[in-house]
C-alpha positions, 0 to 999 in steps of 0.5 A, a space after each residue: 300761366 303754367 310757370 315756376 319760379 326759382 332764384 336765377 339767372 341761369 347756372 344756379 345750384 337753384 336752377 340745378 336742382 329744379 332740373 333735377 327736380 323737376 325730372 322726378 316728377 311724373 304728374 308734371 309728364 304731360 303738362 310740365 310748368 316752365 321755368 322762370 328765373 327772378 333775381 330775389 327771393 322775396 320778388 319770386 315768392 310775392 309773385 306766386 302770391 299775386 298768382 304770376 306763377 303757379 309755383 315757386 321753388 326756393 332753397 330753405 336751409 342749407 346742412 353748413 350754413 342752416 336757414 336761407 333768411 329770405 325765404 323764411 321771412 318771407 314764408 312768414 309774411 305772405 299769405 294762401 302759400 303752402 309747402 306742398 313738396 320738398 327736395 334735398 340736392 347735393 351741392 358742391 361748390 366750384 371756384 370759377 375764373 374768366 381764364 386760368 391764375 394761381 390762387 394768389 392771383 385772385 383779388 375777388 371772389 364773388 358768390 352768393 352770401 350761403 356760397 361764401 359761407 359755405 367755403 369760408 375755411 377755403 377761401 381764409 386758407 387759400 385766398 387770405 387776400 381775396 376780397 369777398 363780394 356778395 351777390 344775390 346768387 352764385 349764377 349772377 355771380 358767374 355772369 359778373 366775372 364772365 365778361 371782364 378779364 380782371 383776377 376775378 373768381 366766382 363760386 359756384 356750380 360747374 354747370 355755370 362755368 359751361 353756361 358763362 364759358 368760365 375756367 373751373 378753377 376748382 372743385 369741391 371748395 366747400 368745407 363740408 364734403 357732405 353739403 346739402 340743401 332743402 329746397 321747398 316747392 310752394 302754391 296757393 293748396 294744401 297737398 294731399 296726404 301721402 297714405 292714411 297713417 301720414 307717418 311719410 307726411 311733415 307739417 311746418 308751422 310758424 309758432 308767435 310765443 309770448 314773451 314769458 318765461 316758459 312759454 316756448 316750453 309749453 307749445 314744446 310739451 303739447 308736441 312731445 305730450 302726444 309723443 309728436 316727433 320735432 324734427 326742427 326749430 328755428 327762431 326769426 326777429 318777428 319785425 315788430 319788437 326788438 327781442 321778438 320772436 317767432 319760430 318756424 317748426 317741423 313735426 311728423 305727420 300730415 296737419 289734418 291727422 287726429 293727434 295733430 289737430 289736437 296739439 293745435 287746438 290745445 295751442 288754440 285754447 292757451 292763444 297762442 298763435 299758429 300759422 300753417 306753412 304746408 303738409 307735405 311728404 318728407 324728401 327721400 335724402 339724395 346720396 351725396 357724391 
């Protein structure tokens, strides 16, 4: 099944940007995978695991509210997935209504937990009385409000007010004008590398330090020894143990280039313990309206 997934329903700045996405792609031209909402992101990324759908495309990190939790755990638990593109998309928030209020009007705002984060500074400054609901994603969130006629808001994209017929009530609520997020496409292979010197190429890695001093340290000095550039790290609670944890790291460079081979052998022979989570090529940044 030629499919891809991504976090619905429909009218979701996920959906938004695979549309975008997707239109960018030419191998995709003649044979263009379909796509399918799921409700979660664990549901969708077990899913491509099981091979129900070729590909799933998630949101990572967004530039205001940082790691999308899930999708991390999940890179992290799942196994034969790869990162094999990524795609930064501008996003600007809207708050959506069934019909026309004022903003005291508003009793509840619903909205994906990053949405509401995203506009914490709006919603303490303009709707201090607004009760804050969370849902699994800003489109589920427009769908709510659509078929009640309470003093109910939503965030979320413009495009989910034309979908679910919703009065935009307002525009660019969130509180950074410069909002992006990095979406991950993923499969069951590794993409090729994108030229021979691979300094257009990023591998992601999941990283278990031990818990010693100075550990996470030392897999840093491997990296920075060999003058390898880190353009990211992020710890998450391994599950196992409180206090725990492991780390997910981007660095320059396509995973099977000389230099990066050698960083991870020397992780190798001190045991530590890698996981590789794709190669891929570095996004072209999106100009932010």
């Amino acid at each position: 099944m030629n499919s891809i997934g991504y976090l619905g329903p429909k009218g979701s700045f996920s959906e938004e940007a695979l549309q975008l996405f997707m239109s960018k792609q030419k191998e995709w031209k003649e044979n263009r995978p379909d796509p399918l909402p799921f409700s979660t992101i664990p549901r969708l990324l077990s899913a491509c695991e099981r091979k129900e759908i070729s590909f799933g495309f998630v949101p990572l990190e967004n530039s205001t509210e940082g790691q999308v939790a899930a999708t991390m755990d999940m890179l992290g638990q799942t196994e034969d997935l790869y990162i094999v593109k990524e795609f930064i998309h501008p996003v600007n928030q809207c708050l959506l209504t069934p019909k026309p209020l004022k903003l005291g009007q508003i009793e509840r705002v619903y909205s994906h937990e990053q949405a509401l984060g995203q506009c914490r500074d709006f919603l303490e400054t303009h709707l201090p009385q607004a009760e804050q609901i969370v849902c699994l994603s800003t489109a589920e969130a427009a769908q709510k409000i659509s078929s009640v006629q309470e003093n109910w808001a939503a965030i979320g994209p413009r495009r989910a007010a034309e979908l679910y017929s919703l009065h935009c009530q307002e525009e660019r609520i969130q509180d950074a004008m410069l909002n992006a997020t990095r979406f991950i496409l993923v499969t069951h292979s590794l993409a090729e590398m994108s030229s021979e010197t691979s300094a257009e190429d990023k591998t992601s890695l999941l990283i278990i330090a031990q818990n010693v001093p100075g550990s996470l340290a030392q897999i840093l000095q491997e990296f920075a020894s060999r003058n390898i550039n880190m353009s990211r790290i992020e710890s998450r609670p391994s599950k196992k143990k409180l206090g725990e944890y492991v780390f997910f790291i981007d660095i320059d460079g396509y995973v099977f280039s000389p230099i990066i081979q050698e960083a991870l052998w020397a992780l190798h022979q001190k045991n530590v313990s890698t996981k590789l989570l794709g190669s891929y090529p570095k996004a072209a940044t999106n100009p932010l309206p």
